[in-house]
PyMOL CGO cylinders between C-alpha atoms (Angstrom):
from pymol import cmd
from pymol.cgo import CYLINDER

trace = [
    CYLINDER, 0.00, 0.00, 0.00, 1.60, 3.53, -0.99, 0.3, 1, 1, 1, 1, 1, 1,
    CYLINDER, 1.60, 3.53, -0.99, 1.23, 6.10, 1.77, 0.3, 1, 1, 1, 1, 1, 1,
    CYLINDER, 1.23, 6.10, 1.77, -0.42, 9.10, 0.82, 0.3, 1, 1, 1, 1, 1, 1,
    CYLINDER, -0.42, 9.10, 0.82, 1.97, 12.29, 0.73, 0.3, 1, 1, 1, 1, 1, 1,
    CYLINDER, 1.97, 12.29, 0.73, 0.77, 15.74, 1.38, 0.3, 1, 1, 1, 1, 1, 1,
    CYLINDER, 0.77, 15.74, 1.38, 1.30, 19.03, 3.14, 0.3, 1, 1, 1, 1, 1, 1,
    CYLINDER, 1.30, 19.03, 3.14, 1.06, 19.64, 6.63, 0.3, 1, 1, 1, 1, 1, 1,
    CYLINDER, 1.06, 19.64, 6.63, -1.17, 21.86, 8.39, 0.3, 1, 1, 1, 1, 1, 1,
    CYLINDER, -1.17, 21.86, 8.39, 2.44, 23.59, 9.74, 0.3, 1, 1, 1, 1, 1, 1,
    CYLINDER, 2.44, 23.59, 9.74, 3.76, 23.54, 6.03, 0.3, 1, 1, 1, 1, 1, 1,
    CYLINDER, 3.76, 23.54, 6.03, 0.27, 25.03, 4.78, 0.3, 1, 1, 1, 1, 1, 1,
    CYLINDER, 0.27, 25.03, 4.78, 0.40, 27.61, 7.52, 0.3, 1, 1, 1, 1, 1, 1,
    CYLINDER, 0.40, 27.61, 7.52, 4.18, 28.67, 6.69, 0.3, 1, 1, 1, 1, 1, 1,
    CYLINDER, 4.18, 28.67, 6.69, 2.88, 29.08, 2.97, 0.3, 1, 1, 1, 1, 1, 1,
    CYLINDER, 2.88, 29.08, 2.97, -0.04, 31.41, 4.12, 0.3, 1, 1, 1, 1, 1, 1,
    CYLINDER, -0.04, 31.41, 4.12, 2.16, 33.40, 6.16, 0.3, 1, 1, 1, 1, 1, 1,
    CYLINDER, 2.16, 33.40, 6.16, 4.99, 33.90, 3.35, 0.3, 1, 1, 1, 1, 1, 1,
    CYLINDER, 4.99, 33.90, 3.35, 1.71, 34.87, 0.50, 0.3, 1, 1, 1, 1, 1, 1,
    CYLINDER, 1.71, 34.87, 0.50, 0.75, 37.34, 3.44, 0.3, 1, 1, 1, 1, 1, 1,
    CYLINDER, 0.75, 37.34, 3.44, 3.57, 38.72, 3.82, 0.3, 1, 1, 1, 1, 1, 1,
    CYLINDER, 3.57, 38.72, 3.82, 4.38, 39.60, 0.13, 0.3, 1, 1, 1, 1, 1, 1,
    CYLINDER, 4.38, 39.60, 0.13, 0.76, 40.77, 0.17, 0.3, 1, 1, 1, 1, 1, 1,
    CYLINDER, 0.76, 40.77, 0.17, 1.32, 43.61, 2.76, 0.3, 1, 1, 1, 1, 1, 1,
    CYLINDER, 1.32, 43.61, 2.76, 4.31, 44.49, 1.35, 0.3, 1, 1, 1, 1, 1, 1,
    CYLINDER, 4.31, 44.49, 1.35, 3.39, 44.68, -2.11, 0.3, 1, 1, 1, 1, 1, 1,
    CYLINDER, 3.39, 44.68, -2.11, -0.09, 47.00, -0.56, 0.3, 1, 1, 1, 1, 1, 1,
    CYLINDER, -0.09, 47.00, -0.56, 2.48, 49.14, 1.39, 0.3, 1, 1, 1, 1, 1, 1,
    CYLINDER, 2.48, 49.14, 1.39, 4.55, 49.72, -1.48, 0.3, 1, 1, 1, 1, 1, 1,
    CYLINDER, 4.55, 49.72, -1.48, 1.04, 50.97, -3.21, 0.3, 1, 1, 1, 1, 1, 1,
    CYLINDER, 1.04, 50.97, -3.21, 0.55, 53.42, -0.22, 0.3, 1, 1, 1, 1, 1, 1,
    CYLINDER, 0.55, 53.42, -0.22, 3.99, 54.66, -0.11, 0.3, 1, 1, 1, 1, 1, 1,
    CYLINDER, 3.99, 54.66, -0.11, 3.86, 55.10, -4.13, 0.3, 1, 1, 1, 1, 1, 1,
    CYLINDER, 3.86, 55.10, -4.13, 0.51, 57.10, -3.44, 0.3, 1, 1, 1, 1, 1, 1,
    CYLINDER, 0.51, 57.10, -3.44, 1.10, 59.19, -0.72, 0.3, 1, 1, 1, 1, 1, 1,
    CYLINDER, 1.10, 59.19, -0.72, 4.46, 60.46, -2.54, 0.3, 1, 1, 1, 1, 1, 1,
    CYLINDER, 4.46, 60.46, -2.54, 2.67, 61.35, -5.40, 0.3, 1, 1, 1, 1, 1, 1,
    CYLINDER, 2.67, 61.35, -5.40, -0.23, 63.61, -2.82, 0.3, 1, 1, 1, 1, 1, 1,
    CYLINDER, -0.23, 63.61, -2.82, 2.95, 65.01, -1.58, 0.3, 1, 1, 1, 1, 1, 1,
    CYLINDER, 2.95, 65.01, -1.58, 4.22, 66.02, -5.32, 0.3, 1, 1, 1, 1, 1, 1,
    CYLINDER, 4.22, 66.02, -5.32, 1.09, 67.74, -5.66, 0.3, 1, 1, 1, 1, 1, 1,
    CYLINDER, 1.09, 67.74, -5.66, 1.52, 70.18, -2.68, 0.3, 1, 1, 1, 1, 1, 1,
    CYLINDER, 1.52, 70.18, -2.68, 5.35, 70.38, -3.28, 0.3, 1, 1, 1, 1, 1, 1,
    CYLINDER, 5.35, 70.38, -3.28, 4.49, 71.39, -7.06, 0.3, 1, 1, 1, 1, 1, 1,
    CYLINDER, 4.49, 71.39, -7.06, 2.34, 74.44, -5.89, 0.3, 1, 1, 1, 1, 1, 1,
    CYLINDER, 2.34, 74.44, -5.89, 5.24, 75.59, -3.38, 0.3, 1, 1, 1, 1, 1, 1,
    CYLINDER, 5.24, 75.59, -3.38, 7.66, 75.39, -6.33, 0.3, 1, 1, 1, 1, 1, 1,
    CYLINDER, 7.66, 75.39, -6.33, 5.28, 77.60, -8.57, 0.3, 1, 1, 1, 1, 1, 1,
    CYLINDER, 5.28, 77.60, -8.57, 5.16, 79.67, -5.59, 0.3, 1, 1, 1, 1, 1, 1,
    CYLINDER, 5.16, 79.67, -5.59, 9.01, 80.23, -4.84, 0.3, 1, 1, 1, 1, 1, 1,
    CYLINDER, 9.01, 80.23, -4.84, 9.24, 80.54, -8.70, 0.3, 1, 1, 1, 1, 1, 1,
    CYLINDER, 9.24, 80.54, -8.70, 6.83, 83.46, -9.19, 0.3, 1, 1, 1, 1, 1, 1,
    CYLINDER, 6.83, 83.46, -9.19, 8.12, 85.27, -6.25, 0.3, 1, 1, 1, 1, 1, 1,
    CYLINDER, 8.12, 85.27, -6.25, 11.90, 84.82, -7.24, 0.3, 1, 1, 1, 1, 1, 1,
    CYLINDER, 11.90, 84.82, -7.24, 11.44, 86.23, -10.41, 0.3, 1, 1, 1, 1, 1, 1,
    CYLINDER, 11.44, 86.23, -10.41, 9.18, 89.25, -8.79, 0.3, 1, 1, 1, 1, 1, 1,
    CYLINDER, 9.18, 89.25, -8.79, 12.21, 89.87, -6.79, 0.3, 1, 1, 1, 1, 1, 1,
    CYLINDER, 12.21, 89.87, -6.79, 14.93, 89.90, -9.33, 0.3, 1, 1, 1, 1, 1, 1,
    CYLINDER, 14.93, 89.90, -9.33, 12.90, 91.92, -12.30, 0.3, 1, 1, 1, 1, 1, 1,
    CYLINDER, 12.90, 91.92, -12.30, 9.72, 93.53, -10.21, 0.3, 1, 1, 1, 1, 1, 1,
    CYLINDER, 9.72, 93.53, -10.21, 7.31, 92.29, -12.78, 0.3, 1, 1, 1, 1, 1, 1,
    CYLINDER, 7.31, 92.29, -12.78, 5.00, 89.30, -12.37, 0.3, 1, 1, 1, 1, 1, 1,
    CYLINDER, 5.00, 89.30, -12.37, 6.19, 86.63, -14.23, 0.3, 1, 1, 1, 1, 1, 1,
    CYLINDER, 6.19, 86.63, -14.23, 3.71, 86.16, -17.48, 0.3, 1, 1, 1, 1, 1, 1,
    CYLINDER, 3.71, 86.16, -17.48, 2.62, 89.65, -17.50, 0.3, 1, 1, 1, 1, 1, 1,
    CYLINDER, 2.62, 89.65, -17.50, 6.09, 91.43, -17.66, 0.3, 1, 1, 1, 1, 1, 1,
    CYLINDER, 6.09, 91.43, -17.66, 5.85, 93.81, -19.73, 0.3, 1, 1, 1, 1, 1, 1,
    CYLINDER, 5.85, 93.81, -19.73, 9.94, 94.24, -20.27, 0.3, 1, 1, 1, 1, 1, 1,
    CYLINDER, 9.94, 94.24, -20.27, 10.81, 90.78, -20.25, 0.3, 1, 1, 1, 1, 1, 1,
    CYLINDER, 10.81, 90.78, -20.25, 12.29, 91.10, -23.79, 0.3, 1, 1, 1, 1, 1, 1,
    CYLINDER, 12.29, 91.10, -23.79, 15.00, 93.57, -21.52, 0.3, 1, 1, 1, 1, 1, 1,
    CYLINDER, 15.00, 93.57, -21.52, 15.18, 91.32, -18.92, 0.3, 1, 1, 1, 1, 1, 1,
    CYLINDER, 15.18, 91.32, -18.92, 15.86, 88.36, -20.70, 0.3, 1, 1, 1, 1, 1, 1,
    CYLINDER, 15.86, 88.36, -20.70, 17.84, 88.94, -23.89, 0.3, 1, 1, 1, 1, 1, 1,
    CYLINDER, 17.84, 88.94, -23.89, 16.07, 85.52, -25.09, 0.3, 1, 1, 1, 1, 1, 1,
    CYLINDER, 16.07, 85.52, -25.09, 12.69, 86.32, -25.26, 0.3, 1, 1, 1, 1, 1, 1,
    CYLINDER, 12.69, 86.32, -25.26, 11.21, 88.52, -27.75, 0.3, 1, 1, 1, 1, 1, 1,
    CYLINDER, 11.21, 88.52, -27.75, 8.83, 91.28, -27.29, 0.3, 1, 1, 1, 1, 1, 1,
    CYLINDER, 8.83, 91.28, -27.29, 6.14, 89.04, -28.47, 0.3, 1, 1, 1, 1, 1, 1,
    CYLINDER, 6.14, 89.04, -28.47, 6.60, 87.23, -25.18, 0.3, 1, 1, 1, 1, 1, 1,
    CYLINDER, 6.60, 87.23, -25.18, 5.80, 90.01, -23.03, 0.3, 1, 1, 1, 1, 1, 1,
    CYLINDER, 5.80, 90.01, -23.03, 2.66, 90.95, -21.20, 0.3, 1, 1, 1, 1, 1, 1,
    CYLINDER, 2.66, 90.95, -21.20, 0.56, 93.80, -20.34, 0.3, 1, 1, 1, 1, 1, 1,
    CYLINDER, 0.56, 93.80, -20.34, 2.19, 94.76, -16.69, 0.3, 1, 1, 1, 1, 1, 1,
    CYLINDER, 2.19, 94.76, -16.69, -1.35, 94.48, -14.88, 0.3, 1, 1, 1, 1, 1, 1,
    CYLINDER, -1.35, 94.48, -14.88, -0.34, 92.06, -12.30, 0.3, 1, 1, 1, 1, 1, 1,
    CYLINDER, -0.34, 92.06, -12.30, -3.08, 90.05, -13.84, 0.3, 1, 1, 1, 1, 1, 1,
    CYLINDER, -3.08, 90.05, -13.84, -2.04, 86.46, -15.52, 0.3, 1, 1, 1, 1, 1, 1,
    CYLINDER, -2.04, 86.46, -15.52, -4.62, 86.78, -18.17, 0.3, 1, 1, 1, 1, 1, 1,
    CYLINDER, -4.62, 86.78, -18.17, -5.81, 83.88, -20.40, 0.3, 1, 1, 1, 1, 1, 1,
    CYLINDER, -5.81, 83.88, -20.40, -7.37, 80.58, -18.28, 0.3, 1, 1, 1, 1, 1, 1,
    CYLINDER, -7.37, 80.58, -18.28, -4.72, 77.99, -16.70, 0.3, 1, 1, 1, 1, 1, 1,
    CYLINDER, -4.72, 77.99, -16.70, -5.51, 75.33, -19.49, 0.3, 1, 1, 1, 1, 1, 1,
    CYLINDER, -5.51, 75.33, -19.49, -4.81, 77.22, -22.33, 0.3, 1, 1, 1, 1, 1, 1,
    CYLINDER, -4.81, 77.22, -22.33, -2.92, 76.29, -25.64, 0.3, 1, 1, 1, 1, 1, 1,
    CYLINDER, -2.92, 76.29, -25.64, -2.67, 79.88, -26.45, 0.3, 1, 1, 1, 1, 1, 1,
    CYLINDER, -2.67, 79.88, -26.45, 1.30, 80.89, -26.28, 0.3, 1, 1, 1, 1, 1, 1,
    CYLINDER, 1.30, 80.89, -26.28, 0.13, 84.51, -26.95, 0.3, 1, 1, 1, 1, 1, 1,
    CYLINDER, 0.13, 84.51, -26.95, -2.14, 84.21, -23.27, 0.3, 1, 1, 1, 1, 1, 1,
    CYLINDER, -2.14, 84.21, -23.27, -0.30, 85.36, -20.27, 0.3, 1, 1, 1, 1, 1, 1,
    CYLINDER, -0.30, 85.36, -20.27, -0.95, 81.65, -18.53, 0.3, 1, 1, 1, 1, 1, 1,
    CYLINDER, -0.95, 81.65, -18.53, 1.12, 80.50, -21.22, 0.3, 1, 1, 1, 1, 1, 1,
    CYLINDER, 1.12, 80.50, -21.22, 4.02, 82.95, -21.31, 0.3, 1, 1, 1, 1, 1, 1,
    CYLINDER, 4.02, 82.95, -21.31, 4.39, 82.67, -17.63, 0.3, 1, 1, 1, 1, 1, 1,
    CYLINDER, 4.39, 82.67, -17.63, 5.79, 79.25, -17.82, 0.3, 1, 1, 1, 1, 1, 1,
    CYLINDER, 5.79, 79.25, -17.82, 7.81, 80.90, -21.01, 0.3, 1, 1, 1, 1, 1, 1,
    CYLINDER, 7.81, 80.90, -21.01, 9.51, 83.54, -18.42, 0.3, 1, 1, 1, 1, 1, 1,
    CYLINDER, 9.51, 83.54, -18.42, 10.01, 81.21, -15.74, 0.3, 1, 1, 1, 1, 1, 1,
    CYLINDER, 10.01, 81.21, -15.74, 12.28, 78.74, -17.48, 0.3, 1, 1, 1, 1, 1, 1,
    CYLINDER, 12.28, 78.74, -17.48, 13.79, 81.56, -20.01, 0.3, 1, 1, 1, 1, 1, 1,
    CYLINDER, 13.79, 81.56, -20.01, 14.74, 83.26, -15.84, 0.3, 1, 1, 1, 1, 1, 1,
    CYLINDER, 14.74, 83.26, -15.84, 16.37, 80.05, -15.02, 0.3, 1, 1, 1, 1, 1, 1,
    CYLINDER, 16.37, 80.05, -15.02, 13.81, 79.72, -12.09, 0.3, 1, 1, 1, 1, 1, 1,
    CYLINDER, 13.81, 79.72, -12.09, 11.94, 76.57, -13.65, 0.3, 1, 1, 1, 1, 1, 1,
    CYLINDER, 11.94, 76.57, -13.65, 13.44, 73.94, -15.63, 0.3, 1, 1, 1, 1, 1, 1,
    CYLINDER, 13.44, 73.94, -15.63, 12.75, 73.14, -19.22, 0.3, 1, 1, 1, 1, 1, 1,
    CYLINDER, 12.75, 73.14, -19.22, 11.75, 75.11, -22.32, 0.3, 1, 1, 1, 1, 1, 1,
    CYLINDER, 11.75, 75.11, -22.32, 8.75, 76.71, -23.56, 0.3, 1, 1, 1, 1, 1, 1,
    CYLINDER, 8.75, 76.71, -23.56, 5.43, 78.11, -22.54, 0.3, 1, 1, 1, 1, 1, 1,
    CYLINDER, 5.43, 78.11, -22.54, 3.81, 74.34, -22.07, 0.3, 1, 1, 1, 1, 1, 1,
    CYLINDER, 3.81, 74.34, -22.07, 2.00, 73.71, -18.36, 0.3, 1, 1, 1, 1, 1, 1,
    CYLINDER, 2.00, 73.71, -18.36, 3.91, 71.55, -16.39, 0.3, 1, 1, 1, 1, 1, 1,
    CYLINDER, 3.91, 71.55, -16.39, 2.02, 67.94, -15.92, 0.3, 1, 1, 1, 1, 1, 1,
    CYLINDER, 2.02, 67.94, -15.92, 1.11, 67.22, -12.47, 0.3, 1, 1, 1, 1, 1, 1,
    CYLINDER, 1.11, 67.22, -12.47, 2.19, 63.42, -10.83, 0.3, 1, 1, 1, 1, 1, 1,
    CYLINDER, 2.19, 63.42, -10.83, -1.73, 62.44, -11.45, 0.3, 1, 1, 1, 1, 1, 1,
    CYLINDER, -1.73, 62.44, -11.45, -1.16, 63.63, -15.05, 0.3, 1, 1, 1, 1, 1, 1,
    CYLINDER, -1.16, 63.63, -15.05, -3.57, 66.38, -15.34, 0.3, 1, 1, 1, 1, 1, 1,
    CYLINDER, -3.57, 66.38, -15.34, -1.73, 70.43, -15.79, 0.3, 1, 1, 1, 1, 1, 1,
    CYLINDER, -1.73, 70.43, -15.79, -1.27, 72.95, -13.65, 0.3, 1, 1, 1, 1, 1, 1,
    CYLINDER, -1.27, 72.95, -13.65, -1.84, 76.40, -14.52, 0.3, 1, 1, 1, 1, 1, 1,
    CYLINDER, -1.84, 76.40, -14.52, -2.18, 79.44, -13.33, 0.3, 1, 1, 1, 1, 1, 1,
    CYLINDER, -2.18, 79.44, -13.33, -4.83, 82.52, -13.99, 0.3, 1, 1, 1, 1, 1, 1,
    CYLINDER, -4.83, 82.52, -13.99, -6.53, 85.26, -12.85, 0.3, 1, 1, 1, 1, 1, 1,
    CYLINDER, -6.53, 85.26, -12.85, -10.01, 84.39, -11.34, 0.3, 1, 1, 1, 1, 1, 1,
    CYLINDER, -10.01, 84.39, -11.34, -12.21, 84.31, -8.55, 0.3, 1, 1, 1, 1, 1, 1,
    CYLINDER, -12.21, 84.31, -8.55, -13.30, 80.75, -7.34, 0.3, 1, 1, 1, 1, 1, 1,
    CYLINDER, -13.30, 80.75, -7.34, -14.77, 82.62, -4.22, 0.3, 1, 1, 1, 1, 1, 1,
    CYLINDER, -14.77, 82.62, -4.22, -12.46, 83.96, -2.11, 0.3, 1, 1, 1, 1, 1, 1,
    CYLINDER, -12.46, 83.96, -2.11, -11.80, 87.66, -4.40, 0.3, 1, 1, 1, 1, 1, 1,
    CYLINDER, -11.80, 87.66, -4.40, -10.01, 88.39, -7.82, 0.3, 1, 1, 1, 1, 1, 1,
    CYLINDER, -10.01, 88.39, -7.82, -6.11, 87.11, -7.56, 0.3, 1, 1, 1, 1, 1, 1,
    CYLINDER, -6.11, 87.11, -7.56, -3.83, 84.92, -9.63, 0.3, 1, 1, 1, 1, 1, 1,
    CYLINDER, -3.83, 84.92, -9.63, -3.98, 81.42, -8.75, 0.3, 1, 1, 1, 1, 1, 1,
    CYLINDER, -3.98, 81.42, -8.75, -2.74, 77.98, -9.34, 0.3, 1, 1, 1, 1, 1, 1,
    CYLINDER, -2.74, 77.98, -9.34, -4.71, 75.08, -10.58, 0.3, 1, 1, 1, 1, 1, 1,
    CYLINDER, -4.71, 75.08, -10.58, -3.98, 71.37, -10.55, 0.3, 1, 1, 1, 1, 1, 1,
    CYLINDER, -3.98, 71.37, -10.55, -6.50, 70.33, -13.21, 0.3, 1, 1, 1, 1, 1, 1,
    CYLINDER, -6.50, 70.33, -13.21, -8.22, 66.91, -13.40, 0.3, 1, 1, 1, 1, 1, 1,
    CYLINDER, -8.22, 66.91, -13.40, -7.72, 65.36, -10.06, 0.3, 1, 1, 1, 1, 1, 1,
    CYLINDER, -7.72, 65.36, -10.06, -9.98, 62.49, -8.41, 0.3, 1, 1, 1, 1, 1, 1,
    CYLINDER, -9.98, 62.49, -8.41, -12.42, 63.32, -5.77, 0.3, 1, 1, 1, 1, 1, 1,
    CYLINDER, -12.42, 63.32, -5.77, -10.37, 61.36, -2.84, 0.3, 1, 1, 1, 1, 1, 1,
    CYLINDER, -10.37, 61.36, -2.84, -7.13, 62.74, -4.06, 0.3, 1, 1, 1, 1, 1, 1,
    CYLINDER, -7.13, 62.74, -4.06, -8.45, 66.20, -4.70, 0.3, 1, 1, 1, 1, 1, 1,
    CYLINDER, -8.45, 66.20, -4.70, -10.19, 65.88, -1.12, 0.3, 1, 1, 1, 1, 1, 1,
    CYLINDER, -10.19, 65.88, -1.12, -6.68, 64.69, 0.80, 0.3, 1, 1, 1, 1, 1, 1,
    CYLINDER, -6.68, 64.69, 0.80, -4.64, 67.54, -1.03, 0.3, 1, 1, 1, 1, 1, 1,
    CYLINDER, -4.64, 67.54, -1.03, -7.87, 70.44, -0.27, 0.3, 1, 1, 1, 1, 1, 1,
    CYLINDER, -7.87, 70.44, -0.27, -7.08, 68.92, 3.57, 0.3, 1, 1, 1, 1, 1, 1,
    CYLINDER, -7.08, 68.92, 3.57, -3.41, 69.03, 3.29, 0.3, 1, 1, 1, 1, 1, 1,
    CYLINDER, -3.41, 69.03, 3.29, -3.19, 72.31, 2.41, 0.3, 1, 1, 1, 1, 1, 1,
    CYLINDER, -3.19, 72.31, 2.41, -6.19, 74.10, 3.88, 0.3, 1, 1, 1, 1, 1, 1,
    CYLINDER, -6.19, 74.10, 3.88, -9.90, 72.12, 4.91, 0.3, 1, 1, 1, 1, 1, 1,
    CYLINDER, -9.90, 72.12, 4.91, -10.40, 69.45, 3.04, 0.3, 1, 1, 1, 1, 1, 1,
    CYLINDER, -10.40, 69.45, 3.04, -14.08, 71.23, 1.79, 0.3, 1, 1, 1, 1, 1, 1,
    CYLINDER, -14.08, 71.23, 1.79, -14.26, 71.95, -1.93, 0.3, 1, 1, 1, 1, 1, 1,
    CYLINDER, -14.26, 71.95, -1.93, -16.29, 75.14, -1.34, 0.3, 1, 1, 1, 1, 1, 1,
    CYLINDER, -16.29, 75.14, -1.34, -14.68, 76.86, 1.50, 0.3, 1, 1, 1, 1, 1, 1,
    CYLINDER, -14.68, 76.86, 1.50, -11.05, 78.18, 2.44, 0.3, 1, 1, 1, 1, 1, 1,
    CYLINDER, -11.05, 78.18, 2.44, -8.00, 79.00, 0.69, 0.3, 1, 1, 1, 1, 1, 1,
    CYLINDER, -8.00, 79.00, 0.69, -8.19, 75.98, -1.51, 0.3, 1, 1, 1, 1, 1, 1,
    CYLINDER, -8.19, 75.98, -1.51, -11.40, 75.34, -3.72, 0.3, 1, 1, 1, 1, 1, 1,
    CYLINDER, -11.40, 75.34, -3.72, -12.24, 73.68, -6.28, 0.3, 1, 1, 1, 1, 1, 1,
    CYLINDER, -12.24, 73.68, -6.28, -12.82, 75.09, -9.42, 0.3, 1, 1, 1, 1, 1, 1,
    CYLINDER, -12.82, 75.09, -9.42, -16.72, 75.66, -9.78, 0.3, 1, 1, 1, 1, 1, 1,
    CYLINDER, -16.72, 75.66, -9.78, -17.32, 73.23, -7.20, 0.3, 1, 1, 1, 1, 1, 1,
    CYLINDER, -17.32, 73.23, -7.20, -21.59, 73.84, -5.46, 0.3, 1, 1, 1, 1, 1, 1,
    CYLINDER, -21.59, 73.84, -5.46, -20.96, 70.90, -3.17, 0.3, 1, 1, 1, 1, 1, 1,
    CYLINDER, -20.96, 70.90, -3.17, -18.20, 68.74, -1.71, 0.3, 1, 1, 1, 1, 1, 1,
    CYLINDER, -18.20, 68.74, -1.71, -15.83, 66.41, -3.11, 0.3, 1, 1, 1, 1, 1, 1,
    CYLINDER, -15.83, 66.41, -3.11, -17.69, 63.30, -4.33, 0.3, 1, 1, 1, 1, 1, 1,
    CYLINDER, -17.69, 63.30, -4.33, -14.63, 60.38, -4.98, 0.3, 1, 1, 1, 1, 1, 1,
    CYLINDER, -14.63, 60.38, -4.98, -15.93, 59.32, -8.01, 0.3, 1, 1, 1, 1, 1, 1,
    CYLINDER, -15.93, 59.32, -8.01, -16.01, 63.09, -9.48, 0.3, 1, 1, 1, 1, 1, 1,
    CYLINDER, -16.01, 63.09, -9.48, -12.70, 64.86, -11.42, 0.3, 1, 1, 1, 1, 1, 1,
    CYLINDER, -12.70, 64.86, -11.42, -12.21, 68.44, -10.20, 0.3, 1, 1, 1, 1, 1, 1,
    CYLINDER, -12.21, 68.44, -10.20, -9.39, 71.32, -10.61, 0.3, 1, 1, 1, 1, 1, 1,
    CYLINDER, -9.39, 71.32, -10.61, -8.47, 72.84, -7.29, 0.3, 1, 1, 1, 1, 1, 1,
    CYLINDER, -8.47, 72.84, -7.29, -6.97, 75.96, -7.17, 0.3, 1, 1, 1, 1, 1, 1,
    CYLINDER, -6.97, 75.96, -7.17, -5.54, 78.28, -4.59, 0.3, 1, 1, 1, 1, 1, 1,
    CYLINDER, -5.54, 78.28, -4.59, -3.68, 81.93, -4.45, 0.3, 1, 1, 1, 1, 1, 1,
    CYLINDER, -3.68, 81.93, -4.45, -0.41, 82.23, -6.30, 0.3, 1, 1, 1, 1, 1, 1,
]
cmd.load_cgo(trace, "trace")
């Protein structure tokens, strides 16, 4: 008579522990990979921020809407110049190089202060662009910066990062938003520049 070979319950049990195992890790990895690219988001804003003011400081113009930036930077033409109104004119999404949105990514990297070339918006880490503009998404007239086409639970965790987590109140909204963040909605939240 052959005697029947199989696993053990201990040899089972080690196999369910080492398939757990990779299973949390692989899940953690997922987090880790997520919540860096939350943090991109925020970081990306502070960048635009330090950018914009950098350049204020070293030419006194608003980057976009300078007005001399053919004197200021010997590369750019005086095509690429704006009106001087301390408005960025033209809407964050644009593919107009003659809007203001557009040339203030133009001045930015022509100033050294951004990397790369040309007035294209930068891609965010969720893949949608991030602009800037002159508008009023309820809290007064001002230039501001938009990270377009985020998820509702992403937008909602970045809106709470930076501010209250509510689409329709405090310094970060989102754009046209009449109720809350819904996960399964897209939205582009914006704050002050």
């Amino acid at each position: 008579m052959r005697k029947q070979q199989g696993f053990t319950l201990v040899e089972i049990a080690i196999v369910l522990v080492i398939i757990g195992i990779l299973l949390g890790g692989v899940l953690k990895g997922r987090e880790l990979i997520e919540n860096a690219k939350i943090a991109n988001l925020a970081k990306s804003i502070e960048e635009i921020r330090a950018a914009v003011n950098a350049y204020q400081d070293r030419y006194r113009a608003l980057p976009g809407d300078d007005k001399k930036v053919d004197k200021h930077i010997t590369t750019l033409a005086a095509s690429d110049a704006g009106d001087g109104d301390g408005r960025i004119e033209g809407s964050w999404y644009s593919t107009r190089n003659s809007d203001e949105s557009r040339k203030l990514w133009k001045h930015l990297r022509a100033s050294g202060f951004l990397s790369g070339e040309g007035s294209e918006q930068p891609v965010h880490s969720y893949g949608g662009v991030v602009g800037v503009q002159w508008a009023n998404i309820g809290t007064g007239n001002a230039n501001l910066i938009c990270l377009g086409n985020l998820s509702g639970d992403i937008a909602r965790i970045v809106d709470n990062r930076i501010d209250d987590g509510v689409a329709t109140s405090g310094s970060v909204r989102a754009w046209g938003a009449r109720s809350d963040y819904v996960d399964t909605g897209t939205y582009h939240v914006c704050t002050r520049l």
